[in-house]
N, C-alpha and C positions, 0 to 999 in steps of 0.2 A: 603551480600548487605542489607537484611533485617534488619538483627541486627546494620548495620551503620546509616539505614532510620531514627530507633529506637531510637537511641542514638541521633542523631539529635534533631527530634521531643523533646525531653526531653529537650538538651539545649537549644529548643526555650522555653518550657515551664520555664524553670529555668529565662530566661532574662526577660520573660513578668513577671513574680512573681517581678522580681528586681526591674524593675520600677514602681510598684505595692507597694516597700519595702515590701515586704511581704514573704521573703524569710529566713529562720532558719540559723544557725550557720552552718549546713553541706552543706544544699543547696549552703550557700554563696561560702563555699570552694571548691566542685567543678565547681560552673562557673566560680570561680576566677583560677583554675586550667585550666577549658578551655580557658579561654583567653590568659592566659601563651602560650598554645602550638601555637598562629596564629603567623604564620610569623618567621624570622631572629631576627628582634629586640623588644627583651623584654622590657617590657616599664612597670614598676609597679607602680602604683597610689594611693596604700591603699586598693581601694575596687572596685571591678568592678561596681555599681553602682553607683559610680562617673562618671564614663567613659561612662555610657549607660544611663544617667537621662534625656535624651532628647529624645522625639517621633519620630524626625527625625532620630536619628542615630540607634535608634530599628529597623524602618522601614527598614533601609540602611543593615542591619547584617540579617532580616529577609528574604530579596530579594536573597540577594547572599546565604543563606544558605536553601533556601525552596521553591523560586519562588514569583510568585505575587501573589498566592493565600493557602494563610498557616493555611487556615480553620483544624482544628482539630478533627476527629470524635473521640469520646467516646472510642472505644478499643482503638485506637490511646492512649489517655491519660491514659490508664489503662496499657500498654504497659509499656509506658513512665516511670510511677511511678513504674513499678518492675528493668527500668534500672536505674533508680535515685537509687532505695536503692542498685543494686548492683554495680554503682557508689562508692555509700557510703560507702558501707562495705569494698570494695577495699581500696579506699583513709586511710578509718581509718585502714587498716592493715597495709599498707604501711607506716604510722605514726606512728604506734607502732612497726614497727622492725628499724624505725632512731632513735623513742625515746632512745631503746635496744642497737643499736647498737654507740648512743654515749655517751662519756665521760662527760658532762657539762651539768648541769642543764636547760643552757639558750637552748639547741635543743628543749625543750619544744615549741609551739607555734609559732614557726617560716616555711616560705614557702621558697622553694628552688630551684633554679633555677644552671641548670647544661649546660656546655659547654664541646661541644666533642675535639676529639684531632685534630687540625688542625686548629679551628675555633676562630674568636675574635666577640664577642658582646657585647650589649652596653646595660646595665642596668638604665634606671632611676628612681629613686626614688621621691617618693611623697613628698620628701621634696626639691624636685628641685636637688639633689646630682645628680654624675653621676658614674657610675662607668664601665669599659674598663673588661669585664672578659677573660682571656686569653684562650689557649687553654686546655680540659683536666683541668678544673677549677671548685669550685662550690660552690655559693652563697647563703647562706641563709638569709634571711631577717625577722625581726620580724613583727611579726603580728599588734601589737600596734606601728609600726615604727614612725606615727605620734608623739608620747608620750614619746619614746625611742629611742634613734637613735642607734639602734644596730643591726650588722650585724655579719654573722660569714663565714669567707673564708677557701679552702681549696684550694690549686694552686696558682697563679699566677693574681692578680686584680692592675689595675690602678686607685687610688681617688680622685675624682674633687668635695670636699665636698663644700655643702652649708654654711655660716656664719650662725652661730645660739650660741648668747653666753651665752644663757638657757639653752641648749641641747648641751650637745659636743655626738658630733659621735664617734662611737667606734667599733673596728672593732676586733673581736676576733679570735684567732689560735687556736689551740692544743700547742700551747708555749707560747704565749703572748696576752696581749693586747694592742692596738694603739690607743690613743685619740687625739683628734682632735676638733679645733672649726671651721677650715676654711683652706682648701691647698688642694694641689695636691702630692700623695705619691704613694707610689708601695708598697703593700707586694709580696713576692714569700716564697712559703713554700715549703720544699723538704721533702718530708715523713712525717713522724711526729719528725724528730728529729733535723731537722735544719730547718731557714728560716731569709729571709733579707728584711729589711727595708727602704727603701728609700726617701729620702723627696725633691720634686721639686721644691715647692712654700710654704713659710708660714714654722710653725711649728709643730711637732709632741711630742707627750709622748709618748715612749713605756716600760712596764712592762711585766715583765716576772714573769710567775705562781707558778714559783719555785724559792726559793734563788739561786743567784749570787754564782759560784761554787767557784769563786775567791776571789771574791773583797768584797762580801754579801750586793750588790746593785741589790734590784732587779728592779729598772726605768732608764732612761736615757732619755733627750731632743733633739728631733735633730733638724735642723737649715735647709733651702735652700742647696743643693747641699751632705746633708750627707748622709751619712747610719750606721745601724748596723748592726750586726749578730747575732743571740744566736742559738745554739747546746744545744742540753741533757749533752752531759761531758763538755764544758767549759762555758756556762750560754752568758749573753751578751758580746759581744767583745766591744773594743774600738769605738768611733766613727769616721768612717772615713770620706774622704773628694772623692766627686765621681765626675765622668765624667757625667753630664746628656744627654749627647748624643749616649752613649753608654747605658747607664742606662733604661733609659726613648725611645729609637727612636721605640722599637714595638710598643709604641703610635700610631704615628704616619704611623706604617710601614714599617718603613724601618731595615732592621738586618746590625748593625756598628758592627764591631769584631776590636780592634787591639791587637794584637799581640799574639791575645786568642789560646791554645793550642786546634789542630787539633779535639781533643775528644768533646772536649763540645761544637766544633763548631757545628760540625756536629749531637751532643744530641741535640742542640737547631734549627737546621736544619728540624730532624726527628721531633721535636714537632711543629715548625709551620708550615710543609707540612702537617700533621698530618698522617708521616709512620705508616703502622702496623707491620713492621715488618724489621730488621735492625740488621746488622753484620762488627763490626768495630774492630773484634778481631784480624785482620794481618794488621790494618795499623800503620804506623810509629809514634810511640805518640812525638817522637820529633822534629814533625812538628806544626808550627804557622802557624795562619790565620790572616793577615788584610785587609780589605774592608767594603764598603758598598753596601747597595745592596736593590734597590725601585722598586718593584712593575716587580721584574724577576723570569722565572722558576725556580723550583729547577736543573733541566739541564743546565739552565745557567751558576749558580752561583758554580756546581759541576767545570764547567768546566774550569770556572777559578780559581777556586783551584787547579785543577789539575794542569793548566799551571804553577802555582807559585809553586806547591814541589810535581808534576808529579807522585800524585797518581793514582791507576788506580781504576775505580768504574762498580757498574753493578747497572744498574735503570732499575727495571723493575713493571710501575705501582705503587705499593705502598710498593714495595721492594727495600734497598737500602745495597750494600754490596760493603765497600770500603777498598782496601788494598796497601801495600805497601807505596812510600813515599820518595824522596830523601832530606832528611834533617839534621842536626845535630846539637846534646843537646846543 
């Protein structure tokens, strides 16, 4: 309890420094990291001093976080400043095992925002963009984003980019990149060895960081309603022509399946209930699923699967083990 009072006290003393501007490069990045952690929806703005330049809304963050009276005694603030630097020293270790632990230059400087399994939230960005992170998802954003508009994804994101036709947005993988000056698109990335493109609105470029394994094209443009694929052995596929109802409805909320074989119904089932734990080795892989499905339990939606190819399931909590299946290839 002490050590929480502690940590407190220190981020008020960091937000009064803010609106003071009087706050360093590490300072800045842990209160912009505290503000990250408040709430569901992450809301990113550039700087948290943007966000807190008014007396009022200090006032407003100092009530709820301290009371009406946030007088500070002397050890208080000597406290403080040994959790600020071991703040600091955390944040900066933790920065130097993503720096290590990735592949691309551009993880330098950038802040990152992660979604667990199960969960959808809503990112905005200080350039007015918005972006939909899926579940088991994770976002990093650059630091000078004002100046650059670059992002880097790991999962599953939906892009509701702002027009800027100075600044194209871009959105980087572990396989590609996506540019963009204004649309609505979807990447989904599966491992590091696949992942698919999607465009709803407007247009996209995507390039691929290694030559074309086929064709030795490494970009392609996609149109309203397209997609592509690229893999590690066969580079980018063709562009196709998609369903955006199908594509695009976890937008929205809702899981459309037609005709989607019984396995990956039920993978994309386990990821937006966000299972831990899941066993679909005896059921019948030559069963289809089609439906849709707004805003119902996973018991529900189990069970009308069952009805339509009379699988049998066991749901218990965050465990899902489905077998069986009356269907044919």
């Amino acid at each position: 309890m002490k050590n929480q009072f502690e940590r407190q006290k220190a981020i008020q003393i960091l937000i009064a420094k803010s609106l003071r501007g009087k706050l360093d490069l590490k300072e800045k990045e842990i209160l912009d990291h505290w503000y990250e952690q408040q709430g569901d929806k992450v809301i990113y703005k550039g700087s948290i001093e943007k966000k807190l330049n008014k007396k009022r809304a200090f006032k407003k963050v100092e009530k709820k976080l301290f009371g009406s009276n946030p007088k500070i005694p002397f050890w208080i603030k000597v406290a403080a400043s040994i959790v600020c630097i071991s703040m600091m020293m955390y944040l900066l270790s933790n920065s130097i095992q993503t720096q290590e632990a990735g592949t691309n230059d551009y993880n330098l400087g950038f802040r990152k925002i992660e979604n667990e399994n199960g969960m959808r939230k809503q990112v905005i960005l200080s350039d007015g963009s918005k972006v939909l992170l899926n579940g088991k998802s994770t976002l990093s954003i650059r630091q000078n984003f004002a100046k650059e508009r670059i992002v880097f994804l790991s999962g599953e994101a939906f892009f509701e980019v702002m027009s800027d036709s100075l600044k194209p947005f871009r959105v980087f993988t572990d396989l590609t990149i996506t540019e963009v000056l204004g649309t609505t698109f979807s990447i989904k990335t599966h491992g590091a060895a696949n992942e698919k493109i999607a465009v709803n609105q407007g247009k996209v470029k995507v390039t691929s960081k290694s030559q074309d394994h086929n064709q030795n094209i490494k970009s392609k443009t996609l149109n309203a309603s397209e997609a592509v694929e690229y893999s590690l052995t066969d580079g980018l596929s063709k562009v196709n022509q998609i369903d955006p109802k199908t594509t695009f409805g976890w937008v929205n909320g809702v899981l459309y399946f037609e005709n989607k074989p019984i396995l990956e119904v039920l993978e994309t089932l386990a990821g937006w209930y966000g299972l831990e734990e899941t066993d679909f080795s005896q059921v019948n892989t030559d069963c289809k699923v089609t439906g849709s499905y707004t805003k119902v339990t996973l018991k529900e939606i189990l069970e009308s699967i069952k009805y339509a190819t009379e699988i049998n399931y066991e749901l218990n909590g965050k465990k899902l083990k489905v077998k069986q299946g009356k269907c044919k290839g």
